[in-house]
PDB file with one MODEL, atoms N, CA, C and O in Angstrom:
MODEL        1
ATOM      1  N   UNK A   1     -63.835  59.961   5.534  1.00  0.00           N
ATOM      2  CA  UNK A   1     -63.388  59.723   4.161  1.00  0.00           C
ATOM      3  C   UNK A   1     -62.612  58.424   4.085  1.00  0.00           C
ATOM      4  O   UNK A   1     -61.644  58.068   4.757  1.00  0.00           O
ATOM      5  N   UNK A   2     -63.117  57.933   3.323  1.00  0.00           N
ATOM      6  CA  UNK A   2     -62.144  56.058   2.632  1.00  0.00           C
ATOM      7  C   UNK A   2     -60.989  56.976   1.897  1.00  0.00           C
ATOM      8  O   UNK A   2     -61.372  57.882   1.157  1.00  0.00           O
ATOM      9  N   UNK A   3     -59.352  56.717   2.123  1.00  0.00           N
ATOM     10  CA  UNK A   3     -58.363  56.854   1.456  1.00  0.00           C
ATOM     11  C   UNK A   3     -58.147  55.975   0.415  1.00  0.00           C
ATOM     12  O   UNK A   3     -57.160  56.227  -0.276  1.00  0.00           O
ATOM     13  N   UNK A   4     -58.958  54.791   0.052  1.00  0.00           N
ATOM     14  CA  UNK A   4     -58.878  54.607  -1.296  1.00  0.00           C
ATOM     15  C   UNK A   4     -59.774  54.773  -1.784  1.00  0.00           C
ATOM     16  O   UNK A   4     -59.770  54.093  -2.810  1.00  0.00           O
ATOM     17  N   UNK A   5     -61.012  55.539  -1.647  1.00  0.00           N
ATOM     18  CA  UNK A   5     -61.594  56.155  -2.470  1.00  0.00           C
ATOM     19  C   UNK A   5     -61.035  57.634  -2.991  1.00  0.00           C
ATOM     20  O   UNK A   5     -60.933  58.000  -4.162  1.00  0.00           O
ATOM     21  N   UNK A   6     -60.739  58.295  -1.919  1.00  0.00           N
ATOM     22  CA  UNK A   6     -59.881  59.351  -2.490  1.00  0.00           C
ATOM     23  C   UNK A   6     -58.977  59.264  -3.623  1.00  0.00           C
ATOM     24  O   UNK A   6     -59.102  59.889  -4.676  1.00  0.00           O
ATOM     25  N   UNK A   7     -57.693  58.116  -3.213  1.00  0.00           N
ATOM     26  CA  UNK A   7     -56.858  58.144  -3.842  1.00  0.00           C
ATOM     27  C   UNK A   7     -57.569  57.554  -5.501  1.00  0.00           C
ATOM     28  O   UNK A   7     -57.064  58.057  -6.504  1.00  0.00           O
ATOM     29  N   UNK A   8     -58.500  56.703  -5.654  1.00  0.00           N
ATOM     30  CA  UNK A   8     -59.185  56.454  -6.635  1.00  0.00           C
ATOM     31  C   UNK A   8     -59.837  57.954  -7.570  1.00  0.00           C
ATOM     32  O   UNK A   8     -59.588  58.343  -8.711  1.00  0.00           O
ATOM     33  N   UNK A   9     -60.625  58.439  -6.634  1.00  0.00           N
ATOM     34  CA  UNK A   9     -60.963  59.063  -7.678  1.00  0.00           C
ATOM     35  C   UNK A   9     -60.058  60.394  -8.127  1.00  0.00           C
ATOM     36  O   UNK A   9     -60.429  61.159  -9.017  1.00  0.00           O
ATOM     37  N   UNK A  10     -58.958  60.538  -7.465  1.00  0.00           N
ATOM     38  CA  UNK A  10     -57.896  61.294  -8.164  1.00  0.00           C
ATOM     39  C   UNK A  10     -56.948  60.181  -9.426  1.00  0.00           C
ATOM     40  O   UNK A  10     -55.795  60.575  -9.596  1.00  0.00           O
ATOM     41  N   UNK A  11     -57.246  59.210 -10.061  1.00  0.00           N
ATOM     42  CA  UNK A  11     -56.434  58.110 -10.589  1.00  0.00           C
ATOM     43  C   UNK A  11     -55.340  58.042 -10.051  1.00  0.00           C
ATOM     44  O   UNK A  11     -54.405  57.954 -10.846  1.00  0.00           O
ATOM     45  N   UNK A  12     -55.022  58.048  -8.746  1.00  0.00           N
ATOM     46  CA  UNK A  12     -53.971  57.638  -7.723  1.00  0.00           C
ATOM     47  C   UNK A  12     -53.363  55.814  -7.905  1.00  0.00           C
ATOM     48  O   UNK A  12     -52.347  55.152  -7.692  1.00  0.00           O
ATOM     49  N   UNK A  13     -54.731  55.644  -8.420  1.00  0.00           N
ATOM     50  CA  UNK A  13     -54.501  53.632  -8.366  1.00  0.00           C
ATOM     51  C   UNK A  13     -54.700  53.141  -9.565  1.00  0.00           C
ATOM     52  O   UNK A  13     -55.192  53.658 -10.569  1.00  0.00           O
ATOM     53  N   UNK A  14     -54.198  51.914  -9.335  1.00  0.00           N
ATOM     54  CA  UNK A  14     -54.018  51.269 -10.453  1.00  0.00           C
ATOM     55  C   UNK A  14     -54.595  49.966 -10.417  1.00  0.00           C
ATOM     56  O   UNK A  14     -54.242  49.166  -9.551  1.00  0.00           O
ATOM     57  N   UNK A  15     -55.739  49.580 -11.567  1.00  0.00           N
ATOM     58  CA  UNK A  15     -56.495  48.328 -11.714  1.00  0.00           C
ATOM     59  C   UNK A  15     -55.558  47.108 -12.123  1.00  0.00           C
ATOM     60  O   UNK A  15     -56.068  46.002 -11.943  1.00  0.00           O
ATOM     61  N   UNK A  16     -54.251  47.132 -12.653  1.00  0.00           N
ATOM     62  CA  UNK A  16     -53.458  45.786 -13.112  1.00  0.00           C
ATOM     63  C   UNK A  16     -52.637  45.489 -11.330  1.00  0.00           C
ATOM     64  O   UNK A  16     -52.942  46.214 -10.384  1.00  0.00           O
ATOM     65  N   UNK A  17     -51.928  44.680 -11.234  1.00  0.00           N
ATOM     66  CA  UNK A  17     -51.066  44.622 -10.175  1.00  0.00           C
ATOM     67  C   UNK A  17     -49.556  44.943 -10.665  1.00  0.00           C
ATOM     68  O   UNK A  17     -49.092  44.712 -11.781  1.00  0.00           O
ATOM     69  N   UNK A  18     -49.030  45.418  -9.769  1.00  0.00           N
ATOM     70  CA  UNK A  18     -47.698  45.787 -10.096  1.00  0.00           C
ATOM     71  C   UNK A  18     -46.855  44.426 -10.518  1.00  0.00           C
ATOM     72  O   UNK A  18     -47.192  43.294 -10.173  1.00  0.00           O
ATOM     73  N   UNK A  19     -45.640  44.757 -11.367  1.00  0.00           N
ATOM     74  CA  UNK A  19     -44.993  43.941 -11.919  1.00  0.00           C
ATOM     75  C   UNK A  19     -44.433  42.775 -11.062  1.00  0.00           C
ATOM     76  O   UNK A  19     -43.743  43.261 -10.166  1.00  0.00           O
ATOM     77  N   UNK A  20     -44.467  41.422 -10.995  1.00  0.00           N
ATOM     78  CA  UNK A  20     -44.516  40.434 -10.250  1.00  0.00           C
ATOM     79  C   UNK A  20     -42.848  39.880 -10.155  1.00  0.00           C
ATOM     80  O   UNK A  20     -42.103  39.776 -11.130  1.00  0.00           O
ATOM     81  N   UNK A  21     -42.568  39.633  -9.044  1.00  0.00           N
ATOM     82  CA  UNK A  21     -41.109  38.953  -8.924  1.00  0.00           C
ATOM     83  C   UNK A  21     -40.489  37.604  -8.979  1.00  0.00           C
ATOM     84  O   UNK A  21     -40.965  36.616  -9.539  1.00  0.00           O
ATOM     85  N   UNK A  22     -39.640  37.666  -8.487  1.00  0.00           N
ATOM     86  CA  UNK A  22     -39.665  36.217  -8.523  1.00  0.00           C
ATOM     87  C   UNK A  22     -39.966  35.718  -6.719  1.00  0.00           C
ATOM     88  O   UNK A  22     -39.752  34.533  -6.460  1.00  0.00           O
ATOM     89  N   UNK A  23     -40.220  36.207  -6.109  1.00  0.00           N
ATOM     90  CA  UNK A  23     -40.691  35.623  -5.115  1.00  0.00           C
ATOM     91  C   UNK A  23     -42.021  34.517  -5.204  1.00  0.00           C
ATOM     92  O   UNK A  23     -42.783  34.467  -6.169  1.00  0.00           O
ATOM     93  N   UNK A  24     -42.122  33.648  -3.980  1.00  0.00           N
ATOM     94  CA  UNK A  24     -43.250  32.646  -4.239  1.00  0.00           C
ATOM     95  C   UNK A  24     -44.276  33.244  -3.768  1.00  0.00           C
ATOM     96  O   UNK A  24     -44.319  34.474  -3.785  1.00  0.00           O
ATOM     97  N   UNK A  25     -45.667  32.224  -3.074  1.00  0.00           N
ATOM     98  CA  UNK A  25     -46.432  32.555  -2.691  1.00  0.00           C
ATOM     99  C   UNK A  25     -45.899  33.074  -0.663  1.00  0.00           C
ATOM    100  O   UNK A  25     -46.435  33.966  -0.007  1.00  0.00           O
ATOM    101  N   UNK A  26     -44.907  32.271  -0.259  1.00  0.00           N
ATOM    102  CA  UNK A  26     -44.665  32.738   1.066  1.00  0.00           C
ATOM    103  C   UNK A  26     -43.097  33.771   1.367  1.00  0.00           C
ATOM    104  O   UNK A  26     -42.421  33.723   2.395  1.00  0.00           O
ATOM    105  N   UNK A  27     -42.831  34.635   0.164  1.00  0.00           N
ATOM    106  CA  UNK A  27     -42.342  35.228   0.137  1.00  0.00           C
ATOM    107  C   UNK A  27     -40.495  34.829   0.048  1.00  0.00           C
ATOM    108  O   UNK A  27     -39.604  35.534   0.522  1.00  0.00           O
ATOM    109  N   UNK A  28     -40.368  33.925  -0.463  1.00  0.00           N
ATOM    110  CA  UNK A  28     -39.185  33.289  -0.364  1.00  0.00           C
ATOM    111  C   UNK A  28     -38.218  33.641  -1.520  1.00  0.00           C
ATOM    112  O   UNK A  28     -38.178  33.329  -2.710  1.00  0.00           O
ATOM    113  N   UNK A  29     -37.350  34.517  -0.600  1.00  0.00           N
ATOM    114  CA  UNK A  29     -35.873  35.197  -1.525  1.00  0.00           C
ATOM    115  C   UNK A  29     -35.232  34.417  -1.803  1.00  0.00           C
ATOM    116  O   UNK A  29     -34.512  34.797  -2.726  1.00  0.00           O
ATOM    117  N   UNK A  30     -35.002  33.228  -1.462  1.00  0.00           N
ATOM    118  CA  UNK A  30     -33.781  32.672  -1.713  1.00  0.00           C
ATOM    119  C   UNK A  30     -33.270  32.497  -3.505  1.00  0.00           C
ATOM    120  O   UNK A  30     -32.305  31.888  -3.967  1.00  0.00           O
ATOM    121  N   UNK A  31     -34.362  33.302  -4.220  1.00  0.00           N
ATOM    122  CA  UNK A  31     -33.718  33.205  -5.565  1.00  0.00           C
ATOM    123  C   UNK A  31     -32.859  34.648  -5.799  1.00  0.00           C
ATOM    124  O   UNK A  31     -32.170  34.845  -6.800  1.00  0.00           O
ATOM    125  N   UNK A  32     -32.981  35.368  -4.982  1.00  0.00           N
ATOM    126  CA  UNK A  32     -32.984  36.522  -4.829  1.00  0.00           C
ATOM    127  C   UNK A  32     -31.171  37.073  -4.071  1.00  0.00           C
ATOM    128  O   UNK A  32     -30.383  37.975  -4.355  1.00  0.00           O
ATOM    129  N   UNK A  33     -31.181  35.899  -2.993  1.00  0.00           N
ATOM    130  CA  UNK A  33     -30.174  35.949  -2.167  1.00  0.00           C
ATOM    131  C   UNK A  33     -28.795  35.222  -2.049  1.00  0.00           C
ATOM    132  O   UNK A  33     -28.385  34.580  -1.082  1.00  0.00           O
ATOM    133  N   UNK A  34     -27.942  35.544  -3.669  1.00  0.00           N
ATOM    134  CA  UNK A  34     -27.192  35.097  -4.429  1.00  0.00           C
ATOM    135  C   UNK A  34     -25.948  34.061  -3.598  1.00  0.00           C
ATOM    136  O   UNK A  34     -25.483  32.928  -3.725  1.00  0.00           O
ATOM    137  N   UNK A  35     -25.776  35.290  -2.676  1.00  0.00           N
ATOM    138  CA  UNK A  35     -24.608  34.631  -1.731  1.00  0.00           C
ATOM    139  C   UNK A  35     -25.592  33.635  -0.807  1.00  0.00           C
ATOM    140  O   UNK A  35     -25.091  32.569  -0.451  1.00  0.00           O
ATOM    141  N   UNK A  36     -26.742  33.885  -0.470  1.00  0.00           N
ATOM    142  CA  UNK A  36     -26.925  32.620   0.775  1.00  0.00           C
ATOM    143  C   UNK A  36     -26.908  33.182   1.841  1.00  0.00           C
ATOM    144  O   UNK A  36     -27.275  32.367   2.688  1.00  0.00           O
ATOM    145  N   UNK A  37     -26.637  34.337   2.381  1.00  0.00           N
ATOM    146  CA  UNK A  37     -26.212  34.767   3.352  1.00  0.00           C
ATOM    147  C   UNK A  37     -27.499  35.020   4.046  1.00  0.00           C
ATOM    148  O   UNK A  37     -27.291  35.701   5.050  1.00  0.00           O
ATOM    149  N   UNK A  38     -29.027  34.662   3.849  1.00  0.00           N
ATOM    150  CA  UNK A  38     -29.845  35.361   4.438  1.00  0.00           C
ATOM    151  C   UNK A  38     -30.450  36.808   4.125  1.00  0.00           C
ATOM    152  O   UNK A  38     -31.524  37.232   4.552  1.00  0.00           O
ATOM    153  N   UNK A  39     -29.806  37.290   3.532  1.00  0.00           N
ATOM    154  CA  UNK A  39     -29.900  38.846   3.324  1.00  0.00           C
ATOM    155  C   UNK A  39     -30.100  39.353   1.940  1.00  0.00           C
ATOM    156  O   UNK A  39     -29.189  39.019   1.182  1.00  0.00           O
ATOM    157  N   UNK A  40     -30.870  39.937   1.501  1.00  0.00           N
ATOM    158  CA  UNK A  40     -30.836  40.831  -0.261  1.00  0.00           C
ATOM    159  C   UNK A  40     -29.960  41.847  -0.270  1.00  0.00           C
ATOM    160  O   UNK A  40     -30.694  42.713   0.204  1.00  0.00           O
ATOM    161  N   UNK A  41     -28.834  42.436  -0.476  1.00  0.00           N
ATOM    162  CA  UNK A  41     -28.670  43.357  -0.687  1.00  0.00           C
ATOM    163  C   UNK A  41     -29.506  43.908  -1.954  1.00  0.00           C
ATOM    164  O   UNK A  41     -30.391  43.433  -2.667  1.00  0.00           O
ATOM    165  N   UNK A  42     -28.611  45.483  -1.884  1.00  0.00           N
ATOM    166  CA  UNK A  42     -29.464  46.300  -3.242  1.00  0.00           C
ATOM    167  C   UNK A  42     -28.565  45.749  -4.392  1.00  0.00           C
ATOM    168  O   UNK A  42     -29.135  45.772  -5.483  1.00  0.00           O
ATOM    169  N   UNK A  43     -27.187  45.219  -4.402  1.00  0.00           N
ATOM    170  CA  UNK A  43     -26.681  44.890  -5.812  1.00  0.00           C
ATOM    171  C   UNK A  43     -27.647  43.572  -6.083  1.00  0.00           C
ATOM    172  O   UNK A  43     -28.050  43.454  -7.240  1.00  0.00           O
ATOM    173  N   UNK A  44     -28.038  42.610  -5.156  1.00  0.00           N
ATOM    174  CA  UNK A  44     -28.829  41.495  -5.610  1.00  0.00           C
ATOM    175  C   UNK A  44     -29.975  41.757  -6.101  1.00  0.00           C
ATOM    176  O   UNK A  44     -30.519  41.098  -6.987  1.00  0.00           O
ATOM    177  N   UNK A  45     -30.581  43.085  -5.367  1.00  0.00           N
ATOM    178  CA  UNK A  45     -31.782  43.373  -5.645  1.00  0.00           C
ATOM    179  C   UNK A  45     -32.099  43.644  -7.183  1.00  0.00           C
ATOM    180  O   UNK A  45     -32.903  43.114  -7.950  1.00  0.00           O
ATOM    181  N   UNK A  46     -31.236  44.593  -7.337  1.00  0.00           N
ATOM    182  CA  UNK A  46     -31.375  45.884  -8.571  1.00  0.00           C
ATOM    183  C   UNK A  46     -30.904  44.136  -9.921  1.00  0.00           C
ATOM    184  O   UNK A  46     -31.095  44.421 -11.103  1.00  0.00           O
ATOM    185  N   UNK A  47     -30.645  43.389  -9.795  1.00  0.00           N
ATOM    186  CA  UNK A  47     -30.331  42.246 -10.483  1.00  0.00           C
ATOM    187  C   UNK A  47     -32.365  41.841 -10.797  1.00  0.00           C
ATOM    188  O   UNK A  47     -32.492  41.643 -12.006  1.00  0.00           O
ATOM    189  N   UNK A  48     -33.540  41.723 -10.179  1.00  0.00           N
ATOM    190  CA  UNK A  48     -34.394  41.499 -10.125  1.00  0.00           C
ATOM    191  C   UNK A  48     -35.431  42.727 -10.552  1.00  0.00           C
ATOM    192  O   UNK A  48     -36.562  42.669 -11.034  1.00  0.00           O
ATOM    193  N   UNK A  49     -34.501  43.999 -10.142  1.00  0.00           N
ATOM    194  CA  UNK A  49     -35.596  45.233 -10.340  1.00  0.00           C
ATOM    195  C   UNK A  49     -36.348  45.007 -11.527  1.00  0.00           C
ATOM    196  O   UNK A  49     -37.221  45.805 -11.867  1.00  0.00           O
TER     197      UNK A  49
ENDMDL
END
């Protein structure tokens, strides 16, 4: 069995893409990572949720 066929034909999936961030194409937080420190916390995060 293909698990995304499964999960398809239960409407498990979704044809749009999920809501887009502000990250780039190589994944770069630094808009993300207020202090600089390297790190996201969840208060920086939940700022982007």
């Amino acid at each position: 069995m293909n698990p995304d066929e499964v999960n398809a034909s239960l409407g498990l999936t979704k044809s749009e893409p999920s809501k887009s961030t502000n990250l780039n194409a190589n994944g770069d937080l630094s808009s993300v990572d207020t202090n600089g420190n390297g790190r996201v916390t969840i208060q920086e995060a939940k700022v982007y949720a």
